[in-house]
C-alpha positions, 0 to 999 in steps of 0.5 A: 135243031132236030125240034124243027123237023119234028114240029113242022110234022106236027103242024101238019097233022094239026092242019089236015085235021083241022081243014077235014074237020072244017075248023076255024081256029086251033086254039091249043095242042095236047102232046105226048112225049116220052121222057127219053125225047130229047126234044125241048118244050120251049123250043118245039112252042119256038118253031110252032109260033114260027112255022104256022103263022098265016095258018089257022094254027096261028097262036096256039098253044102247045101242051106238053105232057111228059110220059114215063118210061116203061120198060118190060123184063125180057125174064118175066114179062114185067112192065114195070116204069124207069127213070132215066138217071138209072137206066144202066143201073135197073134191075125187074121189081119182079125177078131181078134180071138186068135184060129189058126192053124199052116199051115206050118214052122216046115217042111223040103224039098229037094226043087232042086240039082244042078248037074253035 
């Protein structure tokens, strides 16, 4: 359900940037979410269909590209990418050291729209 909130902001981004572009259709979105975002693809195209009907975003579609989750050693600096399976278990490819901070794959961005 925490998909709703975060799909209604993204419609209106979508529509402040179509109406100061003087767009006529948004035919489809490109968005980024990290793989630690619990959001559901299914449901967030669900509310998107819901929410912008009547608007010019109606039909859309949205594409959701999964971005990795990166990492960095707070040892040696290193960025390195993790899976989230082995999250407790991961260690630095570089130096060994369990201590990391997450650099990014919780995040969510509109990365471009196709429009008409």
């Amino acid at each position: 359900m925490h998909e709703l909130p975060i799909t209604e902001s993204i419609l209106k981004i979508v529509l402040k940037h179509a109406e100061t572009n003087n767009v006529r259709q948004v035919v489809t979105i490109h968005l980024q979410i990290g793989k630690l975002s619990d959001l559901e693809d299914e449901w967030i195209q669900r509310y998107f269909d819901y929410l912008s009907k009547g608007t010019i975003a109606e039909g859309a579609k949205l594409k959701i590209e999964r971005m990795p989750i990166m990492l960095q050693c707070s040892a040696c600096s290193t960025s390195y990418e993790a899976e989230a399976a082995k999250l407790g278990d991961i260690v630095c490819p570089n130096c060994g050291q369990k201590d990391s901070t997450l650099l990014s794959g919780r995040e969510y961005y509109i990365k471009d729209m196709e429009v008409q």
